[in-house]
C-alpha positions as CSV (number, residue, x, y, z in Angstrom):
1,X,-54.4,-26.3,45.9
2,X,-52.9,-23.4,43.7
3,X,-49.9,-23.8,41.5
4,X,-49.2,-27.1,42.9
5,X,-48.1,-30.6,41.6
6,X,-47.8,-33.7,43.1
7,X,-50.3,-33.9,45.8
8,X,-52.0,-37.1,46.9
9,X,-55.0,-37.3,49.2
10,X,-56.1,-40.7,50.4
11,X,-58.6,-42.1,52.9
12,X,-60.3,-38.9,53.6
13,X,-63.5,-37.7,54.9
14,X,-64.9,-33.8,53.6
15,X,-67.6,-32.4,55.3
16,X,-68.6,-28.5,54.4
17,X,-72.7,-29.6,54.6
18,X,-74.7,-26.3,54.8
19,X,-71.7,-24.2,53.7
20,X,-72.1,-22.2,50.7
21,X,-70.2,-22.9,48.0
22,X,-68.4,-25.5,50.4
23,X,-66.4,-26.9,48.0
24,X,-64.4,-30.3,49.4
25,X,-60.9,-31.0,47.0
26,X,-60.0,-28.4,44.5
27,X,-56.5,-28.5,42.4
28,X,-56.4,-25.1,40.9
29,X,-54.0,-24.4,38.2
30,X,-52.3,-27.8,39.3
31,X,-50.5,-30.7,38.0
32,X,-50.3,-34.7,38.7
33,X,-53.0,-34.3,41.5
34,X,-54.6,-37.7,42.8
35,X,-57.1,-38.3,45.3
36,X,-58.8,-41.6,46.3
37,X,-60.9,-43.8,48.7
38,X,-62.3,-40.8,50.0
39,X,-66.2,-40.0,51.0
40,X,-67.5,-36.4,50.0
41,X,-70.4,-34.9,52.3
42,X,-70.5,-31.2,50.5
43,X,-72.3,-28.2,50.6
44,X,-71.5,-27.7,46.9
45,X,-68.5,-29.6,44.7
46,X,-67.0,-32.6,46.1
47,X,-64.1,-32.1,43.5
48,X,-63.7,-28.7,41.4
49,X,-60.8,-28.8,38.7
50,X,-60.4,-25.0,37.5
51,X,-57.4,-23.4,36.0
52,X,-58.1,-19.8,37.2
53,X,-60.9,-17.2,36.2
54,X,-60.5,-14.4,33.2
55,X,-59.0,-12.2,33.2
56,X,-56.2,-13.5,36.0
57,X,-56.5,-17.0,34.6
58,X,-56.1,-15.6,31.2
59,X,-52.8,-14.1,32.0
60,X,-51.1,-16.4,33.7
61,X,-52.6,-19.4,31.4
62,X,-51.6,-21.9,34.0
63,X,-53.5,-25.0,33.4
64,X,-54.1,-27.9,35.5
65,X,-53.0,-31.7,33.8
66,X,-52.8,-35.3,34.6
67,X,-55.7,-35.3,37.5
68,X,-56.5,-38.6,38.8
69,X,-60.3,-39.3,40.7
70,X,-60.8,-42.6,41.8
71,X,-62.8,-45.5,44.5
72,X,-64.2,-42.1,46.0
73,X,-68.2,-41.3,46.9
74,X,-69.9,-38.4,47.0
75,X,-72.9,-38.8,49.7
76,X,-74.7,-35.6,49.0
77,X,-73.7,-32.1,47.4
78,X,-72.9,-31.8,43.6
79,X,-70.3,-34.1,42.3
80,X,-67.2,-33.8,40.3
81,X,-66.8,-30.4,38.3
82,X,-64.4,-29.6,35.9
83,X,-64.8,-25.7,35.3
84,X,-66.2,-23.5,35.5
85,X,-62.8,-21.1,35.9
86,X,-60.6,-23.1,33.4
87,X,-59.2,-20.0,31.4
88,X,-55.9,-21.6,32.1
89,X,-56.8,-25.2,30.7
90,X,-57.6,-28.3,31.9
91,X,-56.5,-31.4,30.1
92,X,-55.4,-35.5,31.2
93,X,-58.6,-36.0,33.3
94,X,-59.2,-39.5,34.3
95,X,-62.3,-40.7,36.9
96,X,-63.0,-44.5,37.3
97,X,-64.2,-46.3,40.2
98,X,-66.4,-43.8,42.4
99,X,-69.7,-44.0,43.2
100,X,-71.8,-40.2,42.8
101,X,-75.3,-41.4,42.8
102,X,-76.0,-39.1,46.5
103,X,-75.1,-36.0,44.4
104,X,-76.6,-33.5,42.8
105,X,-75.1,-33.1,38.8
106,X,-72.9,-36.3,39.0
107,X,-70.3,-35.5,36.7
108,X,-70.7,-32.0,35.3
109,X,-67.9,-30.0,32.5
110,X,-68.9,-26.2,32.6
111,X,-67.7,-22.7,31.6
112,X,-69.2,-19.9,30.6
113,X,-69.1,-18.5,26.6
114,X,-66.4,-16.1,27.4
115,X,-64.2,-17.9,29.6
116,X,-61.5,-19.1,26.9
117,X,-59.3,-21.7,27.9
118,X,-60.4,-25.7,27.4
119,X,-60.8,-28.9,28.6
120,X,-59.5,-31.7,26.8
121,X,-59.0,-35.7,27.3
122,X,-61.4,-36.7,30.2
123,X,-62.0,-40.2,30.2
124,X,-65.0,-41.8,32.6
125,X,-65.4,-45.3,33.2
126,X,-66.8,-47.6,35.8
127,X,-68.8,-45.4,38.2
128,X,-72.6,-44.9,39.3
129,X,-73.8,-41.2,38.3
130,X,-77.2,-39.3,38.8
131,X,-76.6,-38.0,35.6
132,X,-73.9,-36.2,33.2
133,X,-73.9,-32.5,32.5
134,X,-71.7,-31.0,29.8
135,X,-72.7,-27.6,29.2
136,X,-72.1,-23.4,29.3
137,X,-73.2,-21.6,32.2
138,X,-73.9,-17.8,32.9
139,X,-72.2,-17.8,36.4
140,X,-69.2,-16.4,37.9
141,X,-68.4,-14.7,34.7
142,X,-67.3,-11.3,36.5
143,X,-63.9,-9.7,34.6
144,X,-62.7,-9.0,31.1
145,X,-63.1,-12.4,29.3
146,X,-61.2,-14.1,25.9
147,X,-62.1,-13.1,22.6
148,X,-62.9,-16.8,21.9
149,X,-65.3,-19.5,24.0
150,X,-63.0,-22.2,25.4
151,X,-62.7,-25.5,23.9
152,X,-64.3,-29.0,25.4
153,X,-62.9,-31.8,23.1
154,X,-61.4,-35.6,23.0
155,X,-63.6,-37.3,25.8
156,X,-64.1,-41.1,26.7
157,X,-67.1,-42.4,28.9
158,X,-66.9,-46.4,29.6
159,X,-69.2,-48.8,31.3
160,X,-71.2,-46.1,33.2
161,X,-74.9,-46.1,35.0
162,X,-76.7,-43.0,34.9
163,X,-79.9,-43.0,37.2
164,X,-81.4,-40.1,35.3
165,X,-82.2,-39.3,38.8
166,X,-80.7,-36.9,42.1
167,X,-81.7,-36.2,45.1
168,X,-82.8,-32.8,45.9
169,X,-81.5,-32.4,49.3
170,X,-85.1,-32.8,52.0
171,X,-87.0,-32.9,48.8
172,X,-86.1,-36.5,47.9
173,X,-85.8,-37.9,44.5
174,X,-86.5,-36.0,41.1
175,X,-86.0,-36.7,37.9
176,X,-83.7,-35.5,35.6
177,X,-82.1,-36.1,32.0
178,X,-79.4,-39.1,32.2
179,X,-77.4,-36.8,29.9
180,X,-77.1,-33.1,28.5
181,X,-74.4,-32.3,25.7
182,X,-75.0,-28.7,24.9
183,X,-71.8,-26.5,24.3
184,X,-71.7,-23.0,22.3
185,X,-73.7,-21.8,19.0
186,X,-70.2,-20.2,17.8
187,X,-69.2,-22.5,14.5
188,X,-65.6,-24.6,15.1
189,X,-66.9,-24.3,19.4
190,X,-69.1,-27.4,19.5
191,X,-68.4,-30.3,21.9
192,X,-66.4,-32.3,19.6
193,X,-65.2,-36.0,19.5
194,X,-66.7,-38.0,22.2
195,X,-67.2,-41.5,22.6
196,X,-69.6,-43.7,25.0
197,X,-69.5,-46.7,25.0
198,X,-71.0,-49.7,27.2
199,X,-73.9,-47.2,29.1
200,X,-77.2,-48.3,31.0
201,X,-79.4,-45.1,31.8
202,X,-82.2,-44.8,34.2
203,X,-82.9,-46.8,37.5
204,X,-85.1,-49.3,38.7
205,X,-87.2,-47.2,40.9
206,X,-87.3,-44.3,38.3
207,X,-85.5,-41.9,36.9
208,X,-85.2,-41.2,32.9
209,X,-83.3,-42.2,29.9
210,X,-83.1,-38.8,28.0
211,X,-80.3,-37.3,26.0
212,X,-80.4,-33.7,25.2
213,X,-77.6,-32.6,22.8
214,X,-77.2,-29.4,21.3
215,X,-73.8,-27.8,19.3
216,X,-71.9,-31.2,19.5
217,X,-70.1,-32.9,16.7
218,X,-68.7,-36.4,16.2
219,X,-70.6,-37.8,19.1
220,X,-70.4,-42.0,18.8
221,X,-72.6,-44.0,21.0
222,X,-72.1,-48.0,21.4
223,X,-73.8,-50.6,23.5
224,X,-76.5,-48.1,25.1
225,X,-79.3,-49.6,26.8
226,X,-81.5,-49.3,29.6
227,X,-82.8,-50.3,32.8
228,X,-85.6,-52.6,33.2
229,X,-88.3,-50.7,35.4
230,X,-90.6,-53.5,35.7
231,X,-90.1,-57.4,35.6
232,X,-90.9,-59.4,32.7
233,X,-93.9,-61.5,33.1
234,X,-93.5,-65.1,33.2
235,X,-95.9,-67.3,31.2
């Protein structure tokens, strides 16, 4: 969906396995989007929020706002993605309920240094994720870009557990970081105001509890813990 508002998509079933860059529900430059109780089998995003690619989405700065993702599960590909074409803006994100522990990245923000644009309030709470990426990339970066790096600020994640784990398509299981916070070396650019809050990391069968942060700034963690790999003895 481009230049849209209002859509709502229930009770669905996305397959694109195999395809590249088979993406399954993108809003694009869209408003008051929902979708919900739907299973994601993708050969890349199951749901891809952008807001248009420099320079086109620097000119029409369209952004997309007030996206709701919820009770949905991705069975394989890469997740939820917010980026990485947001030159327009992306802002009034909210995820809760859905269960991304088949896919690949989990919940991943991304853009690259030169995209411009930002994403702003994206608040998390109450799902299963292999992990949770928010970070620059050097993809899709064709075009004239911004003269500054876009902005990732104001973000909420609530009573999450992250495996520290994925599944690497026929490869099975690898391990991963739970989390990686790394945004852009520019000074006033960092990932800024963040909260998490209630979070178990890792998983019973494996996986790890690392944090990687880089460039970030007024980070708050509460009530983190972790998963108990192996029983406790009893006496």
């Amino acid at each position: 969906m481009i230049y849209s508002d209002a859509v709502v998509t229930n009770a669905c079933q996305f397959h694109s396995e195999g395809v590249w860059n088979g993406d399954g529900w993108d809003p694009d430059s869209s408003t008051n989007c929902t979708v919900f109780d739907c299973n994601f089998y993708t050969g890349d995003d199951s749901v891809a929020i952008k807001s248009g690619k420099n320079p086109e989405g620097n000119r029409i700065n369209r952004p997309s706002r007030h996206i709701r993702i919820f009770g949905c599960r991705s069975v394989c590909g890469h997740g939820i993605a917010i980026g990485s074409e947001i030159s327009g803006g992306i802002e009034d994100v909210c995820i809760w309920d859905c269960d991304l522990s088949g896919s690949r990245y989990g919940i991943e923000i991304k853009a690259t240094k030169k995209r411009g644009g930002y994403v702003r309030e994206v608040h998390v709470r109450d799902c299963v994720i292999p992990r949770l990426m928010i970070h620059s990339v050097d993809y899709n970066d064709d075009g004239a870009g911004s003269e500054v790096p876009p902005v990732f600020e104001n973000y909420s994640f609530e009573r999450l557990h992250i495996q520290g784990r994925y599944m690497d398509g026929g490869e099975g299981w690898r391990n991963c970081n739970a989390m990686e916070l790394c945004r852009f070396d520019e000074p006033g650019y960092e990932l800024k105001q963040i909260v998490f809050r209630e979070i178990m990391l890792g998983n019973e069968e494996g996986g790890k509890e690392g944090i990687v942060m880089r460039y970030c700034k007024g980070v708050v963690f509460e009530d983190i813990g972790a998963v108990m790999k192996e029983p406790l003895q009893k006496n």
